[in-house]
VMD Tcl script that draws the C-alpha trace (Angstrom):
set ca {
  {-20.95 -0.95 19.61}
  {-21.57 2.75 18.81}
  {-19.80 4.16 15.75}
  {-18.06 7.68 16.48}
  {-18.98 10.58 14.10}
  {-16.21 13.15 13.11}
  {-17.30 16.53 13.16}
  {-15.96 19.21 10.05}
  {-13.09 21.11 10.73}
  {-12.40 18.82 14.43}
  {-9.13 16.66 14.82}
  {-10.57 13.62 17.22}
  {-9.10 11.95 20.11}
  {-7.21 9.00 20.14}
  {-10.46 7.83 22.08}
  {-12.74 8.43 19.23}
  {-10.42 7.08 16.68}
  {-9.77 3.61 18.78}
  {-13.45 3.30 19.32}
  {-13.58 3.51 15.32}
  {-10.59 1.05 15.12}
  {-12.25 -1.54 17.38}
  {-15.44 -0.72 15.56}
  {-14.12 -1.47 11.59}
  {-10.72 -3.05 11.82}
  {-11.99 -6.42 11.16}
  {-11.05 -8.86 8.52}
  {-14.44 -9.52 8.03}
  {-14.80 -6.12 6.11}
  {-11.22 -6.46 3.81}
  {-13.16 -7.54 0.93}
  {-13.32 -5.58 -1.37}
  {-9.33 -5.28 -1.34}
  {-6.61 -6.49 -2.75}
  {-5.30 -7.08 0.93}
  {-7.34 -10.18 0.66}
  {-4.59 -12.12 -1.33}
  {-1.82 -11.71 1.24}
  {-3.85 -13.82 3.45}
  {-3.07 -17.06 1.20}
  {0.55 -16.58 2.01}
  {2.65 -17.88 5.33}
  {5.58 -17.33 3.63}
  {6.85 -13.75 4.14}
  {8.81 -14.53 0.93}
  {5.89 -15.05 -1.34}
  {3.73 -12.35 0.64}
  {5.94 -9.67 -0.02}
  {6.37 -10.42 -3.65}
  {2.27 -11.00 -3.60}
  {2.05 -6.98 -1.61}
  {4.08 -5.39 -4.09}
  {2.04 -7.01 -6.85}
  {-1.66 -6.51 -5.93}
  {-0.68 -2.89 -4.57}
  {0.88 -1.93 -7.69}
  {-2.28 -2.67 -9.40}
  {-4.56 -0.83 -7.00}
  {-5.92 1.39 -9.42}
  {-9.28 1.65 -10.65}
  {-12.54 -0.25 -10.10}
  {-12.10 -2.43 -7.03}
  {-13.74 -5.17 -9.06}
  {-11.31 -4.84 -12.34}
  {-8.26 -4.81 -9.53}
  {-9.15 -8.41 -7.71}
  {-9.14 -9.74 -11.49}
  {-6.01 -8.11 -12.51}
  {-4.39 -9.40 -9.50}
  {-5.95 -12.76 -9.32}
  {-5.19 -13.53 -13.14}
  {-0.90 -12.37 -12.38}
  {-0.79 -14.65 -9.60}
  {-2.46 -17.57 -11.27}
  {0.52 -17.34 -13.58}
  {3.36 -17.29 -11.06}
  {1.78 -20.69 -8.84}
  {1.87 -21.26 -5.35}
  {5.23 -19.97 -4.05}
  {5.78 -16.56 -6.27}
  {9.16 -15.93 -5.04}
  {10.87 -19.56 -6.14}
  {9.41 -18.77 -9.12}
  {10.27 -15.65 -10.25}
  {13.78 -16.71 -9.06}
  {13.67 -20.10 -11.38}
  {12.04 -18.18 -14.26}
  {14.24 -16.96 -16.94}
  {13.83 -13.16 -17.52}
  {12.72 -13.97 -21.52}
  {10.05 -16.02 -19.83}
  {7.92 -13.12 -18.29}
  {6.98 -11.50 -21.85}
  {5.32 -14.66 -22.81}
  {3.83 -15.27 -19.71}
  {2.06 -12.32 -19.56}
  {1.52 -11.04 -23.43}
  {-1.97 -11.39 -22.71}
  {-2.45 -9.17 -19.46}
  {-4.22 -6.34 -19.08}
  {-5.47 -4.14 -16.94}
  {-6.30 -0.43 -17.90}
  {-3.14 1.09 -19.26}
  {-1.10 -1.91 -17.97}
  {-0.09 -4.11 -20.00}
  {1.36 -7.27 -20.15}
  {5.28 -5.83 -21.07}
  {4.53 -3.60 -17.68}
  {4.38 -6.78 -15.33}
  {6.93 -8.52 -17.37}
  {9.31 -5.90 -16.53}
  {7.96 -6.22 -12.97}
  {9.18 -9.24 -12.27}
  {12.53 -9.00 -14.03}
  {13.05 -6.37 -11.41}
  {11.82 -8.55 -8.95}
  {14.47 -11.22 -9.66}
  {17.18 -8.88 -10.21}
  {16.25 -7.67 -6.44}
  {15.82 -11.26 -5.28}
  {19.27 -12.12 -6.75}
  {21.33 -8.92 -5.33}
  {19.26 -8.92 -1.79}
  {17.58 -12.09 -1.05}
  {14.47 -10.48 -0.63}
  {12.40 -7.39 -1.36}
  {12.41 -6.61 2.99}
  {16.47 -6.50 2.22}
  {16.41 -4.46 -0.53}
  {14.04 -2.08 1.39}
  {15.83 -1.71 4.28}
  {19.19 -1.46 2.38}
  {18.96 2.29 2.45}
  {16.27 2.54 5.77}
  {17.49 4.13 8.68}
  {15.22 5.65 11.65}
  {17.20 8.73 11.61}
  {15.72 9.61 8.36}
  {12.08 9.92 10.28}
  {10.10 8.39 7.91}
  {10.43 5.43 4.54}
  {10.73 8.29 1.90}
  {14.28 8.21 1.32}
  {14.15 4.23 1.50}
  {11.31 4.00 -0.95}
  {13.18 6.11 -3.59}
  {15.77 3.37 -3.89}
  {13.54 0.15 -3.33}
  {11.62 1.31 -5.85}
  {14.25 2.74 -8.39}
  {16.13 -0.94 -8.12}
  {12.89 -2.56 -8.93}
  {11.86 -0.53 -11.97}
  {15.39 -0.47 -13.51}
  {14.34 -3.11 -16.21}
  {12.07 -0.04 -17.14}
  {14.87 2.15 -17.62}
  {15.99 5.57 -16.19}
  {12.45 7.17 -16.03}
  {10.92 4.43 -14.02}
  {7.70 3.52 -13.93}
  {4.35 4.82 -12.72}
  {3.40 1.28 -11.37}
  {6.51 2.46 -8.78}
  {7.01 6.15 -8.45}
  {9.56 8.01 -7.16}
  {8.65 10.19 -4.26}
  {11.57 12.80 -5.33}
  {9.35 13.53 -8.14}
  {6.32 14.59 -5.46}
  {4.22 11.47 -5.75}
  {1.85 10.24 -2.90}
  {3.62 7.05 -3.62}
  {-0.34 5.56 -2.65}
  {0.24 2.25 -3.91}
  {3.85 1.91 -2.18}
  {2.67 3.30 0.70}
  {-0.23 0.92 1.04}
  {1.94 -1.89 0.68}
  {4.12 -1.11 3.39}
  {0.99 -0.62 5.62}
  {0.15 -4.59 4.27}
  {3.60 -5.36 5.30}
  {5.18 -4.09 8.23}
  {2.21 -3.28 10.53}
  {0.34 -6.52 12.07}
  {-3.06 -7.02 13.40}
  {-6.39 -8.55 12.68}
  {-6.25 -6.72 8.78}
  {-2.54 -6.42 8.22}
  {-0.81 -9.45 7.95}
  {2.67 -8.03 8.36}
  {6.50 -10.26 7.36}
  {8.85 -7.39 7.91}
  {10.04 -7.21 10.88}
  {13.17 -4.59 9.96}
  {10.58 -1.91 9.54}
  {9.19 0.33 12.45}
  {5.29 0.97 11.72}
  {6.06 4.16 13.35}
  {7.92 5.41 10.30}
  {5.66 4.72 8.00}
  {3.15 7.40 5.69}
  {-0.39 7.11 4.91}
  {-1.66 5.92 1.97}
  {-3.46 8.86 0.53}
  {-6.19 7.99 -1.86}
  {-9.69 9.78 -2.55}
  {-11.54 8.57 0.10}
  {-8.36 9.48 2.83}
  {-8.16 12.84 1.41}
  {-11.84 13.84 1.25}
  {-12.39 12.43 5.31}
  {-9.00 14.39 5.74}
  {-10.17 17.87 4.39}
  {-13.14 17.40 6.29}
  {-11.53 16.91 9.63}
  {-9.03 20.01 8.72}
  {-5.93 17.48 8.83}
  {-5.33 18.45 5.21}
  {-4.76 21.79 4.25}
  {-3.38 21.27 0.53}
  {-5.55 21.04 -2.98}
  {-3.09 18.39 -4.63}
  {-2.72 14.95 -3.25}
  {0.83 14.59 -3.33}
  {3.91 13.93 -0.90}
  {3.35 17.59 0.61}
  {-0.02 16.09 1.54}
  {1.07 12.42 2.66}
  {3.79 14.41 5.35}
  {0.73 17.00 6.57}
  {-1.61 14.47 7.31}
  {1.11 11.48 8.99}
  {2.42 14.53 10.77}
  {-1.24 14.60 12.67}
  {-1.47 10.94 13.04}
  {1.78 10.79 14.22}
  {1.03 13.72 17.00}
  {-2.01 11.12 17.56}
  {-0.54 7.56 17.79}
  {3.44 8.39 17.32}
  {4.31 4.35 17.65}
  {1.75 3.62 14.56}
  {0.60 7.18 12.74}
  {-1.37 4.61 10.09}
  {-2.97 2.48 12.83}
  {-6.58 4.16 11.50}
  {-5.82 4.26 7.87}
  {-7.81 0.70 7.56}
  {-10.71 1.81 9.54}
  {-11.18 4.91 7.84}
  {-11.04 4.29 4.51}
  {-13.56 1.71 4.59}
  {-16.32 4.29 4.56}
  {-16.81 5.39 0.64}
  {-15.29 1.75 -0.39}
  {-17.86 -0.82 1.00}
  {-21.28 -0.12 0.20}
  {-22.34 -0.83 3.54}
  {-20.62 1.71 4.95}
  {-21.60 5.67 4.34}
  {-19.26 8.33 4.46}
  {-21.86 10.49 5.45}
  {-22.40 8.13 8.83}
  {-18.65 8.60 9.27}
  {-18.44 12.59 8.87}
  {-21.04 14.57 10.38}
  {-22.64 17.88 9.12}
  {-22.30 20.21 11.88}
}
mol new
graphics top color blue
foreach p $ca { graphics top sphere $p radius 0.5 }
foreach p [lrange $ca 0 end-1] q [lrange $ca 1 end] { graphics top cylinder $p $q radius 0.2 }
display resetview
């Protein structure tokens, strides 16, 4: 099947970008990415709990990421959710004392997943917490992000924590973002489990690699990779596939993260 090239400076057709999509969105090229470890889950329960985990670490070298990940969920077994719920909170600082990964430390995921159980206890379940302060009319998750993840990080205190930022504060929310993607949107990469959520609402998760294909195609117009940027470059995607403005996130970013695939294939020179 013949790969489309994106010229500088050129939005492309929907055409160009499905052909891409049917091209790269295979499961077959997920790994390297911490998407791989929702795939062990049936249980929306324990997948969402598993999302918010491995995307919260998705920082760094991909390598350094699967262990980080791979090493939490060891700890919290099979089902993650009846666990965290049967754990007492004094439990988590032992569990993970030894944990580390970068500047996260083992008191960061503790606090984690004493926010997870707090959420767990008030809502049921992460999807209910989300969607606790999600409404359609608000035209995208921003609004419903800043109070999923300011109910989560409350163990951290008042300032929060950069494993969740807030998006008031101008973050990409990357990590947040990504996990949503993982979560609510469902196809041969995305495993989905919420159903509440409408993938056309959602952002992209803007990373490096999203942002440097992005100034290239002249979708992105801004030097910092913040919210402003996240809105500009949905707002195209959205004008492209308005029922699922993230439906080429997946394909895209796989060029510059799999060393089989060159971004310089991907985005042409003239």
């Amino acid at each position: 099947m013949t790969s489309p090239s994106f010229k500088k400076g050129v939005i492309p057709s929907r055409s160009s970008l499905e052909l891409l999509y049917r091209r790269y969105n295979r499961r077959d090229l997920v790994h390297p990415d911490p998407l791989e470890f929702l795939y062990r889950y049936k249980s929306p329960h324990d997948r969402e709990i598993v999302a918010l985990i491995a995307s919260s670490l998705a920082y760094g070298k991909v390598a350094q990421i699967l262990r980080s990940v791979e090493k939490i969920l060891s700890r919290l077994g099979p089902a993650p959710a009846a666990f965290i719920k049967a754990t007492p909170q004094r439990e988590f600082a032992s569990l993970f004392k030894d944990f580390k990964h970068r500047f996260t430390g083992g008191e960061d995921m503790a606090r984690l997943c004493m926010g997870v159980k707090n959420v767990l206890a008030r809502h049921g379940s992460l999807e209910n917490c989300f969607i606790a302060d999600y409404k359609p009319a608000h035209g995208d998750t921003t609004i419903a992000l800043e109070t999923f993840a300011r109910e989560l990080t409350e163990p951290f205190g008042s300032g929060g924590s950069y494993l969740l930022p807030f998006p008031s504060k101008g973050s990409a929310c990357k990590r947040l973002n990504l996990m949503l993607r993982w979560l609510v949107r469902c196809d041969k990469v995305d495993p989905g489990g919420w159903s509440s959520v409408s993938p056309s609402l959602l952002l992209v998760p803007l990373d490096t690699h999203m942002a440097a294909i992005c100034r290239h195609l002249g979708i992105l117009t801004r030097a910092s990779a913040d919210l402003k940027a996240v809105l500009e470059i949905t707002e195209t995607f959205r004008r492209i596939a308005p029922e699922d403005p993230v439906r080429y996130d997946f394909a895209l970013t796989r060029f510059g993260i799999r060393d089989d695939l060159d971004m310089d294939h991907l985005l042409a020179k003239e």
